[in-house]
RODO-2510 file (C-alpha; in nm, 4 decimals, decimal comma):
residues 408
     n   res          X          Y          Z
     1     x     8,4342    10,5337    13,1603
     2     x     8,3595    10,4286    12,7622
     3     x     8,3411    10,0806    12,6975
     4     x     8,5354     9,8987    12,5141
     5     x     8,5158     9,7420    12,1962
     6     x     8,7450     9,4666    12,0886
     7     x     8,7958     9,3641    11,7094
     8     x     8,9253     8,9922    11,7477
     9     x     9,0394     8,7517    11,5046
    10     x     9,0609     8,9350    11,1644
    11     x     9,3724     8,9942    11,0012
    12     x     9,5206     9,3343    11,1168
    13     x     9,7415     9,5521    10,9093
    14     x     9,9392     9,7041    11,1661
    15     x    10,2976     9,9267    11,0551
    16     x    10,5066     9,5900    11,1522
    17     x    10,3003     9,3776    10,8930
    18     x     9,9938     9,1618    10,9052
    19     x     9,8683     8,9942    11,2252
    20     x     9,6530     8,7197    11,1350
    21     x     9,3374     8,6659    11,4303
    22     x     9,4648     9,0223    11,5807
    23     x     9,2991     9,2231    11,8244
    24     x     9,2411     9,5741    11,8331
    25     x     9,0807     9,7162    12,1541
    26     x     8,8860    10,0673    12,1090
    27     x     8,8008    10,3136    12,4282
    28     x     8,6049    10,6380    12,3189
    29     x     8,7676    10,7628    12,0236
    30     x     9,1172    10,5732    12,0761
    31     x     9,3273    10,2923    11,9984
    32     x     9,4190    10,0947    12,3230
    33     x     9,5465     9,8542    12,2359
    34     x     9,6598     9,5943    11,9707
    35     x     9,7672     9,2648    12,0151
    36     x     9,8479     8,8773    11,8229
    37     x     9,6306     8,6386    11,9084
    38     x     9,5888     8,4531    12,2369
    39     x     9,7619     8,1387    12,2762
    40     x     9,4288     7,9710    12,3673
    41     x     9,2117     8,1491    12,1594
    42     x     8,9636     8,0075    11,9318
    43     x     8,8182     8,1006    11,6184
    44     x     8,4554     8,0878    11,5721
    45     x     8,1559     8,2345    11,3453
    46     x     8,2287     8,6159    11,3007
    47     x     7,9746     8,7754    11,5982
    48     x     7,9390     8,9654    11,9200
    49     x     7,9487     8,9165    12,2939
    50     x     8,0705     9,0233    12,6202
    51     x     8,4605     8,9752    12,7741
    52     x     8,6342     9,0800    13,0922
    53     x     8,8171     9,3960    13,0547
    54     x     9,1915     9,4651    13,1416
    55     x     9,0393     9,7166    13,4209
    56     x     8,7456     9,4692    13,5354
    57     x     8,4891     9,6172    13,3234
    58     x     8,3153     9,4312    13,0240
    59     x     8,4484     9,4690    12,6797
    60     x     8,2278     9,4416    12,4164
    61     x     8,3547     9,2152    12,1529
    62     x     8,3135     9,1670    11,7626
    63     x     8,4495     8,8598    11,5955
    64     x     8,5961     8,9432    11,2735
    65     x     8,7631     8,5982    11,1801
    66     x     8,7769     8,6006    10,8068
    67     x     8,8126     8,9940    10,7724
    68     x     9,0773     9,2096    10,7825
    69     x     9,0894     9,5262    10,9556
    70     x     9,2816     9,8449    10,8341
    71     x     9,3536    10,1753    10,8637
    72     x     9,0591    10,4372    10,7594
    73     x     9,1374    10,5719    10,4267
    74     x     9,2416    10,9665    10,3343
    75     x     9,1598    11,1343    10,0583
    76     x     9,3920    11,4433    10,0230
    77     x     9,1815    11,5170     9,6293
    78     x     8,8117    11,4459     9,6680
    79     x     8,5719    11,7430     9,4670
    80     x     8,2351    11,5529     9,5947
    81     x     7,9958    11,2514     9,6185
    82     x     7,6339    11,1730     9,7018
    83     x     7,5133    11,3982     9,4160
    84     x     7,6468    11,6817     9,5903
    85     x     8,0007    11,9244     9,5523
    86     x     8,2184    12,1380     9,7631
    87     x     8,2145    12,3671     9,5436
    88     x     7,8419    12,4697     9,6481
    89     x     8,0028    12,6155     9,9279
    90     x     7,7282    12,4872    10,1480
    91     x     7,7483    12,3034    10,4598
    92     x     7,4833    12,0602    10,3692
    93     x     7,5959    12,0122    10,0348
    94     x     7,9500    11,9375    10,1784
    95     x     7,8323    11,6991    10,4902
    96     x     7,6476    11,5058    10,2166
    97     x     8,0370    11,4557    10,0370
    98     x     8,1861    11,3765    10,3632
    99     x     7,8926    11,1394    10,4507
   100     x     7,9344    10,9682    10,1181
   101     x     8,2475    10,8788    10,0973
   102     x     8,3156    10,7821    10,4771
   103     x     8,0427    10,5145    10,4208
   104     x     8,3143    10,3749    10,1901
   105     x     8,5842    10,3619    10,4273
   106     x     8,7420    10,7509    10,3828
   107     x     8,7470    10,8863    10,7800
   108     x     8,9818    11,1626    10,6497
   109     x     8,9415    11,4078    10,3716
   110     x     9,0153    11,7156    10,1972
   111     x     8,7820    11,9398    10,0319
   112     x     8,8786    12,0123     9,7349
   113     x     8,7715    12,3289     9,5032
   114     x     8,7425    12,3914     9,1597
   115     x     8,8125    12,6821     8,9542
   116     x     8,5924    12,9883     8,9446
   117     x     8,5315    13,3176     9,0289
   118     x     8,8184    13,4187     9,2952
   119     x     8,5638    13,6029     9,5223
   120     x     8,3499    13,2933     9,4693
   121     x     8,6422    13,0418     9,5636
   122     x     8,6652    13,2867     9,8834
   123     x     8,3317    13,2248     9,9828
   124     x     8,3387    12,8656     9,9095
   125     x     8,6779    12,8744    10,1517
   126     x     8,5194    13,0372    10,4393
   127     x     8,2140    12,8284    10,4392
   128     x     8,4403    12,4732    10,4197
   129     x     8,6389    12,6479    10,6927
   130     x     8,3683    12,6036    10,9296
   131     x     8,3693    12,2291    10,8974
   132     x     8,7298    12,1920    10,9102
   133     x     8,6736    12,3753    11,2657
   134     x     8,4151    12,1516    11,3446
   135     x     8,6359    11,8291    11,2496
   136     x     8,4472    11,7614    10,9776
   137     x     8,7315    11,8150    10,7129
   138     x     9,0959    11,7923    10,7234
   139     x     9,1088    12,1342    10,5230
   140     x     9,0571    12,2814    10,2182
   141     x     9,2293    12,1900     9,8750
   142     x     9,2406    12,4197     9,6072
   143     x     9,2599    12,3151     9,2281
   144     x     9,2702    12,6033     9,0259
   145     x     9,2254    12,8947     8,9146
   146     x     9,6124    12,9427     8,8851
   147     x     9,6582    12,6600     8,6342
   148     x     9,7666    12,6501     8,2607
   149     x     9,4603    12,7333     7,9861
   150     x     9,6937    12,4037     7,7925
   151     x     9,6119    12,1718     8,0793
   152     x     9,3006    12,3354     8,1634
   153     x     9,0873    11,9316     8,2093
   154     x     8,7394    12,0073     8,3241
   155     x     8,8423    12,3734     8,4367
   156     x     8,6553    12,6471     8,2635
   157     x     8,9535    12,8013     8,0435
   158     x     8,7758    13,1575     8,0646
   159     x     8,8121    13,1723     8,4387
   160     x     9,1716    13,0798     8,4644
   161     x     9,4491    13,3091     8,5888
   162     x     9,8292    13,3542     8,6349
   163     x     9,9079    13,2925     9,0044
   164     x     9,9466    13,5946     9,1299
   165     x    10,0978    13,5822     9,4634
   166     x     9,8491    13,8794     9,6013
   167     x     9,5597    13,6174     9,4501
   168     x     9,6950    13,3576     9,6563
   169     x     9,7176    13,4779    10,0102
   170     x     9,3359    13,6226     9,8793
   171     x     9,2409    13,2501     9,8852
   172     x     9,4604    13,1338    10,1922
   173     x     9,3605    13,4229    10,4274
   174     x     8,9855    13,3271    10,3140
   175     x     9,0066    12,9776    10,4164
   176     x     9,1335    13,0854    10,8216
   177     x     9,4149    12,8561    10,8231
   178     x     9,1782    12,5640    10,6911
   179     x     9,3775    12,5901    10,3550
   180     x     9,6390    12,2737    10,3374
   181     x     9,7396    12,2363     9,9625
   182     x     9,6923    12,4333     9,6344
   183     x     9,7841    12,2788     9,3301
   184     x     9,9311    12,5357     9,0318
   185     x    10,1189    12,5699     8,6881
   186     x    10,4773    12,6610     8,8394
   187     x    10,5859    12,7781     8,4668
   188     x    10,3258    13,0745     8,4693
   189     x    10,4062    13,4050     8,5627
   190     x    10,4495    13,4270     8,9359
   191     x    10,4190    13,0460     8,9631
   192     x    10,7471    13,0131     9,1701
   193     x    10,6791    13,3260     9,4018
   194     x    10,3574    13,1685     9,4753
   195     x    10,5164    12,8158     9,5838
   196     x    10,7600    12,9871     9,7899
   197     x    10,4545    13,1923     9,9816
   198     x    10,2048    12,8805    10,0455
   199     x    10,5826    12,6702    10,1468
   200     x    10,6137    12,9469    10,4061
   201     x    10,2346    12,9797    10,5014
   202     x    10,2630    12,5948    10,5629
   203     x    10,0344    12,5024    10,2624
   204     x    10,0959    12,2038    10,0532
   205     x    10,1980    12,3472     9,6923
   206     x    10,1282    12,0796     9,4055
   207     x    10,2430    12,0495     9,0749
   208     x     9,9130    12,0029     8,8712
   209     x     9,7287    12,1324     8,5339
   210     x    10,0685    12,2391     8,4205
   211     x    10,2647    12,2500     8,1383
   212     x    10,5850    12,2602     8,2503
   213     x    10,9043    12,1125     8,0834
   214     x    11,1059    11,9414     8,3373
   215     x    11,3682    12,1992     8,4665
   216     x    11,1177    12,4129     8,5409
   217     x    10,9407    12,1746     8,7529
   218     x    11,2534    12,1022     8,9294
   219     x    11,2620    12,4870     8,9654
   220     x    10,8990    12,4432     9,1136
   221     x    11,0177    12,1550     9,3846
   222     x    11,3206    12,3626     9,5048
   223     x    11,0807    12,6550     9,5609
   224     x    10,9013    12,4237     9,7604
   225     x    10,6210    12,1979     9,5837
   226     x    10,5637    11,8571     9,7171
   227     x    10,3069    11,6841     9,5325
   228     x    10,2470    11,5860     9,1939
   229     x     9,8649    11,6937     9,1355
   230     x     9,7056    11,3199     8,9668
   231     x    10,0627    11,2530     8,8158
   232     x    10,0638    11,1951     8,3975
   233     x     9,6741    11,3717     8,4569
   234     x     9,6537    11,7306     8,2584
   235     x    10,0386    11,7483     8,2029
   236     x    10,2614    11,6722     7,9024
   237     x    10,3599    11,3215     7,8529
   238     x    10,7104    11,1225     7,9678
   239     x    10,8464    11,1238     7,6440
   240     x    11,2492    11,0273     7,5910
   241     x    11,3887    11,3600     7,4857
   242     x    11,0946    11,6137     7,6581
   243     x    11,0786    11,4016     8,0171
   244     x    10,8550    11,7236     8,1151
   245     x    10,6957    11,7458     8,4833
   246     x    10,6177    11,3711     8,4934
   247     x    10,9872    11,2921     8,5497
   248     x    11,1363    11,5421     8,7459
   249     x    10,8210    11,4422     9,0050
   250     x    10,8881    11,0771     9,0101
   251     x    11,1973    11,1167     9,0589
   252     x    11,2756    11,3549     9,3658
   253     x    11,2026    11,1582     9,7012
   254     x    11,0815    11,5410     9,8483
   255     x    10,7770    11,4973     9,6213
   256     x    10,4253    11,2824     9,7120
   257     x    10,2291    11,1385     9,3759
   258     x     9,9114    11,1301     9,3424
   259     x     9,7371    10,8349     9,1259
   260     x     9,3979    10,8055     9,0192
   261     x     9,3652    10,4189     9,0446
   262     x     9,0013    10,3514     8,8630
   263     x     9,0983    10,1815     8,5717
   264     x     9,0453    10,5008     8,3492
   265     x     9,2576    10,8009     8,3984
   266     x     9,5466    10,5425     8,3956
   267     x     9,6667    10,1996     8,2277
   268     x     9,7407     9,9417     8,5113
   269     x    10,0957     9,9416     8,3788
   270     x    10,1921    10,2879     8,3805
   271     x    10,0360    10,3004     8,7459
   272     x    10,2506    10,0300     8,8293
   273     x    10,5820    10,2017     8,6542
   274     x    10,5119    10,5371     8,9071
   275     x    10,4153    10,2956     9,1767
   276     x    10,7078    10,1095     9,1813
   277     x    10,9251    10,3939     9,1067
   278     x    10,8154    10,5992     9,4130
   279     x    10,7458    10,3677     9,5995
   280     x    10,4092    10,3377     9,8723
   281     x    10,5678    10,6107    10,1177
   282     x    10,5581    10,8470     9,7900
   283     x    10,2218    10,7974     9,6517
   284     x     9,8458    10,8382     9,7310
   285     x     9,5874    10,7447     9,5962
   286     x     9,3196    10,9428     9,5490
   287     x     8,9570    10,9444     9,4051
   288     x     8,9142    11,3282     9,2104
   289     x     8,5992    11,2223     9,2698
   290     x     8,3091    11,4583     9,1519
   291     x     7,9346    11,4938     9,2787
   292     x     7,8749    11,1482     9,1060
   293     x     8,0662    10,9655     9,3058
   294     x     7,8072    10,6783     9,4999
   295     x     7,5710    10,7752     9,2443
   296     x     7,3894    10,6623     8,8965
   297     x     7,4875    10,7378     8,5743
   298     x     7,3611    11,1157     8,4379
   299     x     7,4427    11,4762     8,4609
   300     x     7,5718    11,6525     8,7189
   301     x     7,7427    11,9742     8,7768
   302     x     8,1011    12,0212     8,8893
   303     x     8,1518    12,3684     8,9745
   304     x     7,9759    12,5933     8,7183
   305     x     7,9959    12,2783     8,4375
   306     x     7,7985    12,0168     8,3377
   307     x     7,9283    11,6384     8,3288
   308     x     7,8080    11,3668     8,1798
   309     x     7,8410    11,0007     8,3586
   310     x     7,8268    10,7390     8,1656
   311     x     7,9662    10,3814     8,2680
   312     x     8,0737    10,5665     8,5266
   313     x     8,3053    10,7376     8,3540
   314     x     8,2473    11,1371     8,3844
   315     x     8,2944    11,3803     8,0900
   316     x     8,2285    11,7021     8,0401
   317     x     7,9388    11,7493     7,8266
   318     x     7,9752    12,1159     7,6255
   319     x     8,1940    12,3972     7,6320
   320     x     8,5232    12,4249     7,5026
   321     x     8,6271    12,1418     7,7222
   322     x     8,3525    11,8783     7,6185
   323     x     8,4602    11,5547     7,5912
   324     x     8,7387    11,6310     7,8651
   325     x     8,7442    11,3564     8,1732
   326     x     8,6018    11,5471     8,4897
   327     x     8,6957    11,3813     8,7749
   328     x     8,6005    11,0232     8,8440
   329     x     8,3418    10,8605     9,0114
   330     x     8,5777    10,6455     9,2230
   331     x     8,5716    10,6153     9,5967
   332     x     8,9038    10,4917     9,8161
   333     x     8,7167    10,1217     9,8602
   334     x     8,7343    10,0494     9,5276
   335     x     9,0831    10,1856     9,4898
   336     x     9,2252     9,9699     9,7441
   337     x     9,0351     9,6511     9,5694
   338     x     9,1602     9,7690     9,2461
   339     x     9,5190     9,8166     9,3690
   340     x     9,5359     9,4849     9,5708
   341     x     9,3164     9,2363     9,3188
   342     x     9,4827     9,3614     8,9564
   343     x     9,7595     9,5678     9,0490
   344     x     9,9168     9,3195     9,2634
   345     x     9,9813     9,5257     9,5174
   346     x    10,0656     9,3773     9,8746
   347     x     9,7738     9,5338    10,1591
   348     x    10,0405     9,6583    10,3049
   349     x    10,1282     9,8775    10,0518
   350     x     9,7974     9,9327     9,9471
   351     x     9,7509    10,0550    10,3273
   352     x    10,0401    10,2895    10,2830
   353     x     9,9382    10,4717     9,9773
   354     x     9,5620    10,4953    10,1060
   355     x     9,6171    10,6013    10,4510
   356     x     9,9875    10,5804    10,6018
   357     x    10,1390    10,8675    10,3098
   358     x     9,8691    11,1467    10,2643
   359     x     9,8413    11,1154    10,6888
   360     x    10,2028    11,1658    10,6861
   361     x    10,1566    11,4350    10,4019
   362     x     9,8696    11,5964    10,5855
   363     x    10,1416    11,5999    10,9008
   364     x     9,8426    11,4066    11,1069
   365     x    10,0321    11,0820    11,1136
   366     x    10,0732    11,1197    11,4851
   367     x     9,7101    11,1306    11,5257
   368     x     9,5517    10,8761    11,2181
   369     x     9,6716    10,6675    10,9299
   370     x     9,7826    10,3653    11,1277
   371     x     9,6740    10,1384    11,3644
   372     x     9,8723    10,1961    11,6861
   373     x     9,7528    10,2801    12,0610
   374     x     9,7273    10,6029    12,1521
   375     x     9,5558    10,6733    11,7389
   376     x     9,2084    10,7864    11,6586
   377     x     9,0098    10,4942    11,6381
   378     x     8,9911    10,5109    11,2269
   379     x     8,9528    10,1993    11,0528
   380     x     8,8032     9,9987    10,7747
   381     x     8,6438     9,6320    10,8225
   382     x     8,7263     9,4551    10,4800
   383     x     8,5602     9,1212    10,3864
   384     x     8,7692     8,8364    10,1965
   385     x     8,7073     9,0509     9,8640
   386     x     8,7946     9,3445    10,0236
   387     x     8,4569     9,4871    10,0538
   388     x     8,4071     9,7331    10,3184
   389     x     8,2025     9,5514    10,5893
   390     x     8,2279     9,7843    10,8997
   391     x     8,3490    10,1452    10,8930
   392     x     8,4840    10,3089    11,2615
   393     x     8,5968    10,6989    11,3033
   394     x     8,7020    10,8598    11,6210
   395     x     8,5162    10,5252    11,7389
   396     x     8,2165    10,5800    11,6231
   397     x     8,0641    10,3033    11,3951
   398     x     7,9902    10,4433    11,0611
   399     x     7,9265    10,1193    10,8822
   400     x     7,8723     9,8825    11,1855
   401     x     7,9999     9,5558    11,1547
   402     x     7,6719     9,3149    11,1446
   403     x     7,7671     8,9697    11,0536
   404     x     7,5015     8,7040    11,0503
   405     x     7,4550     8,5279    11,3469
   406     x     7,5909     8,7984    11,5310
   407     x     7,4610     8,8700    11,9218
   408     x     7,4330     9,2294    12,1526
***
């Protein structure tokens, strides 16, 4: 039988609200068990020891007084990290993404693509397939090619294309079921045929690089798009007379938002205006993150371009998109701090939008995004500045917990 591992004393975001000095008992890759405080128990120097088991066996136990414990994070946009891309279409290049970015408190990703070559976004889908079978991914995201040259970002205009439906099932079929969201320009030709196919393959369409005026992106949403690709990112702006794509997406309670919460793509008060108006069961966070995510300032490639990081902010550096932000460099940790230390966002909610939504989204909620018995064991150990101290998936220490003092 696996032992057990009990998290006592930290503060515990569970879906009922905070439990301060809660306990959360792990066996193998599951959630027991989570529980308020003894009545007679007594807080002490975080550490480790030994306790009696509800069975009779020991349960190792970590004392987390002073930390909270959360959720593990899930990044439904996330290019790469570590130096290294999905779009490589390598496994190694793509375990060094997922490594990355879990060591910063994401247990659950997408891999997401960027535009190119169609046979070369096939290949790139059937290698990424291979991890999703493996469990290493949560499936493949495509952004691009079938997005408008107007709100082209960091996408190489020359390669875009109208989205063909015959193109899309090319990229779906590739990707053996792995595929779970593909963001397009519903105003280009085919745009709403192809959100009616990936609606009935069961693939997340998004509203993204568009340029869309707002009835047609309320054409898009009845077709069947539910996410707003990085909302007010590569799209026209709210304005009073020409609301465009950013408020027909707000404003439909079918639709998930994604922000980019870094500081850069958006102004804290705009964030907080779509925040506030969906709400934290409508948006997720997300990083966009490119290779140089976890990494130094310099160049870097993100799919066949080169960006330039500098401040760790990334451009692109030539072309006909140079100057254009590529991505970020952010990863979910920082996001949360962000969102909870100048956004003045509650944990709660900053739990929601980081892993209760895009599991929900995702349609995994059953199996991650909370902390409930019965749950992967997926969570995040958070000192008092919301640092990530400890990182657990499927019960497996990532980031172990290692507080001074502490004891085997």
């Amino acid at each position: 039988m696996d032992q057990r591992t009990v998290l006592a004393g930290a503060r515990v975001v569970l879906p009922s609200g905070v439990v301060e000095g809660g306990r959360v008992t792990v066996e193998g890759r599951r959630i027991v068990a989570t529980e308020a405080p003894d009545a007679g128990a007594s807080a002490g120097s975080p550490g480790t020891g030994t306790a009696s088991g509800a069975d009779g066996g020991d349960a190792r136990t970590v004392d987390l007084t002073g930390h909270w414990v959360v959720p593990g994070f899930i990044d439904i946009h996330v290019h790469g990290g570590g130096g290294a891309s999905f779009s490589a279409g390598t496994a190694e290049e793509a375990l060094t993404v997922v490594r990355t970015h879990r060591a910063h408190g994401t247990t659950t990703m997408l891999a997401s693509t960027v535009t190119g070559d169609l046979d070369d976004l096939a290949r790139q889908a059937a290698a990424l397939a291979e991890l999703v079978e493996q469990g290493d991914l949560a499936g493949i995201h495509f952004e691009g090619p079938f997005i408008s040259p107007h709100r082209c970002g960091a996408h190489q205009p020359e390669l875009l294309r109208d989205p063909d439906p015959a193109d899309v099932r090319k990229l779906t079929d590739a990707a053996r079921g792995a595929a779970r969201m593909m963001t397009l320009a519903p105003e280009l030709p085919g745009g709403l045929d192809s959100v009616r196919l990936l609606a009935e393959q069961g693939v997340i369409a998004a509203v993204g690089h568009t340029d869309a005026a707002y009835e047609a992106t309320l054409d898009a949403v009845e077709a069947g798009a539910t996410v707003a690709t990085h909302l007010f990112n590569a799209m026209p702006s709210l304005l009073h007379r020409a609301p465009g794509p950013v408020a027909a997406l707000l404003e439909d309670p079918r639709v998930t938002v994604e922000l980019i919460n870094d500081g850069t793509h958006l102004h804290p008060s705009v964030l907080q205006l779509a925040f506030h108006r969906a709400g934290a069961d409508r948006v997720a966070f997300i990083t966009d993150a490119m290779g140089a995510a976890g990494m130094a300032d310099g160049m870097y490639p993100l799919g066949p371009m080169r960006v330039e990081v500098k401040e760790g902010v990334a451009r692109i550096s030539d072309g006909p998109t140079a100057g254009s932000i590529a991505g970020s460099t952010l990863t979910l940790d920082r996001a949360f701090r962000r969102a909870v230390t100048i956004d003045g966002l509650s944990v709660e909610q900053a739990v929601r939008a980081l892993s209760g939504t895009p599991a929900r989204l995702l349609g995994i909620a059953d199996r991650t995004g909370s902390l409930e018995p019965g749950k992967d064991a997926d969570l995040v150990v958070l000192d008092t500045e919301y640092r990530v101290a400890g990182v657990m998936r499927h019960g497996e220490w990532l980031v172990e917990t290692a507080p001074a003092g502490s004891t085997a």
